[in-house]
C-alpha positions as CSV (number, residue, x, y, z in Angstrom):
1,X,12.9,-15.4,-13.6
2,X,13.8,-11.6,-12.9
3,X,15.7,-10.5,-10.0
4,X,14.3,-8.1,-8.3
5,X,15.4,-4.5,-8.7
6,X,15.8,-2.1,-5.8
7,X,17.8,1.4,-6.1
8,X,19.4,2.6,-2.5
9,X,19.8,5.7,-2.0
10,X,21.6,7.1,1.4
11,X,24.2,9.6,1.8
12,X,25.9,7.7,4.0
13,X,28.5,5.7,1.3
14,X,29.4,3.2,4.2
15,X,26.2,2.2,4.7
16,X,25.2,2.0,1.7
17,X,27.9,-0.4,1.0
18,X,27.0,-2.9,3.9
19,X,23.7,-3.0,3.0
20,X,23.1,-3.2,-0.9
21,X,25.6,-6.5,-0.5
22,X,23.3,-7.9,2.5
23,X,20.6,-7.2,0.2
24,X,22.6,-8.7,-3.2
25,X,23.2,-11.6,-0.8
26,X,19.6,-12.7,-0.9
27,X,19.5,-12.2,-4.7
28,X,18.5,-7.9,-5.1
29,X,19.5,-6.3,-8.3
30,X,20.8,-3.2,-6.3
31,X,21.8,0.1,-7.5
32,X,23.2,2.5,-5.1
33,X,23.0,6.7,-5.0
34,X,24.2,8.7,-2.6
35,X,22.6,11.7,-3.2
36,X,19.1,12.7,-4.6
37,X,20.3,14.4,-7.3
38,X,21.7,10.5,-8.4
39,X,18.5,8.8,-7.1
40,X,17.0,10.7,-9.8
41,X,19.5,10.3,-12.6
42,X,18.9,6.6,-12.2
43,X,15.0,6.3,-12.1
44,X,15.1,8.3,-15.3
45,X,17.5,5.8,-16.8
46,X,16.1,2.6,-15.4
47,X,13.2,0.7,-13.9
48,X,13.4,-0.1,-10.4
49,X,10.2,-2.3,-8.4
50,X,11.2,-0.5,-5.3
51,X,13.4,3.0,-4.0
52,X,14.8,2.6,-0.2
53,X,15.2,6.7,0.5
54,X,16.7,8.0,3.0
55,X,15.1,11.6,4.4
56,X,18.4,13.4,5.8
57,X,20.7,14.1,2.9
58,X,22.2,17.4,2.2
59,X,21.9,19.3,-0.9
60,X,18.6,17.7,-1.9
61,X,16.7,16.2,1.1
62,X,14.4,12.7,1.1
63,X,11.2,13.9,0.9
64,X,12.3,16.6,-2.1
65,X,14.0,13.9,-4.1
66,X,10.5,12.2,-3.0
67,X,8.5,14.3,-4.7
68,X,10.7,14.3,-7.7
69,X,11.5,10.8,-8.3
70,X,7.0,10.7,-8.4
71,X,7.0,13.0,-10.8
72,X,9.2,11.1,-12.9
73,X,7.1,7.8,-12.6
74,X,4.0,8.4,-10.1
75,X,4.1,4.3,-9.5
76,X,6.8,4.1,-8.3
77,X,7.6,2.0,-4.6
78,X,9.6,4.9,-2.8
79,X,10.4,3.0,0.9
80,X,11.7,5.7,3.8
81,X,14.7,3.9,5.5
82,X,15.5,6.8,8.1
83,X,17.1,7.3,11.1
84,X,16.0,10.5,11.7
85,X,12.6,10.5,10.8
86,X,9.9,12.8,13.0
87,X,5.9,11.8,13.2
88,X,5.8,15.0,11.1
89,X,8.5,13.9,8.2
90,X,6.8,10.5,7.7
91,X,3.6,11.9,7.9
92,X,4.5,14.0,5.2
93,X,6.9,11.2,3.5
94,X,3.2,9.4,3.3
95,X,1.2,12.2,1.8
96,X,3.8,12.2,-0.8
97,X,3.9,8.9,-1.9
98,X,5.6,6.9,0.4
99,X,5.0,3.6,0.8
100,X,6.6,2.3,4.2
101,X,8.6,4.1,6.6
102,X,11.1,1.2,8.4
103,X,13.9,3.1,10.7
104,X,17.7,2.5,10.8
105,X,18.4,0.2,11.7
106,X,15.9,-2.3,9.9
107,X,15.7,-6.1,9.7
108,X,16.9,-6.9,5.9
109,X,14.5,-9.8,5.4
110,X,11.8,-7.6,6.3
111,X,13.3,-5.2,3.5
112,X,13.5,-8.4,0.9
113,X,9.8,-9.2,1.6
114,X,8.6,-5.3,1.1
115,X,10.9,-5.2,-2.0
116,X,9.4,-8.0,-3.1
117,X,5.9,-7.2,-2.4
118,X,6.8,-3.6,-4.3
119,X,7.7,-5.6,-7.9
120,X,4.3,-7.3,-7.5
121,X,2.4,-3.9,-7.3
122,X,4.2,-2.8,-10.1
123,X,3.5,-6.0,-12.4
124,X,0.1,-5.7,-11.8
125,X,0.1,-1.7,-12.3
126,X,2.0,-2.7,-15.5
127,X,-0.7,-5.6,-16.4
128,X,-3.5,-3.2,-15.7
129,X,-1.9,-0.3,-18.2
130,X,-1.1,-3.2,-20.9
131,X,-4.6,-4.5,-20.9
132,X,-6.3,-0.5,-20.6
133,X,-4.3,-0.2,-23.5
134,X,-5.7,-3.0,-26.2
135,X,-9.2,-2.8,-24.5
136,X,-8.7,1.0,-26.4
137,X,-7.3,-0.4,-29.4
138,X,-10.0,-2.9,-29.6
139,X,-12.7,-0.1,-29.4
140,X,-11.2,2.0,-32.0
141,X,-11.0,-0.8,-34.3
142,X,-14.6,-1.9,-33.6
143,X,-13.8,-5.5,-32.6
């Protein structure tokens, strides 16, 4: 069975460390960034069910690297893991895409379970293309 694959992304290299092994601990396939710019490296070069984003980062804030890492694959599971997040940022983190907001710090099994929850969504969105796809095939071919 496929482990579950979750990118981290936090500027805060520390953290980042503590909490990608808590979360390898209960069986995550985690990559870790520490900077948006590397956030979206990654999701060019891989597949990922979920992204756990933080919103304060210098040089290329959360909700930026947000609206970036959508525009790279619109699908994708971006989770706000903030300690500094506003009404108005996660407001705004939601219009663009977000789809949780949990605040530092954050129970890890609840993490797990929303991570896990995200590679569901993403199999089905997958399932639903994949079967889009041959119902088109099927029509062009006249079957």
């Amino acid at each position: 069975m496929a482990t579950d694959r979750v990118l981290l992304v936090d500027d805060e290299k520390e953290f980042v460390e503590v909490l990608a092994e808590r979360m390898r601990s209960r069986g995550l396939d985690v990559t870790c960034a520490t900077s948006g710019r590397e956030a979206i490296s990654a999701v060019e070069e891989e597949t990922f069910d979920a992204v756990l984003l933080d919103l304060a980062m210098p040089d290329l804030d959360g909700l930026e690297t947000l609206r970036r890492l959508h525009e790279i694959q619109p699908e994708l599971q971006v989770m706000i893991l903030s300690g500094r997040a506003t009404v108005k940022t996660a407001v705004e983190a939601i219009r663009r895409g977000a789809t949780d907001i949990f605040e530092k710090p954050t129970d890890v099994e609840t993490l797990v379970e929303r991570i896990r929850s995200a590679r569901a969504t993403r199999i089905a969105h997958e399932d639903d293309v994949a079967e889009e796809h041959i119902e088109e095939i099927l029509r062009k071919r006249g079957w």
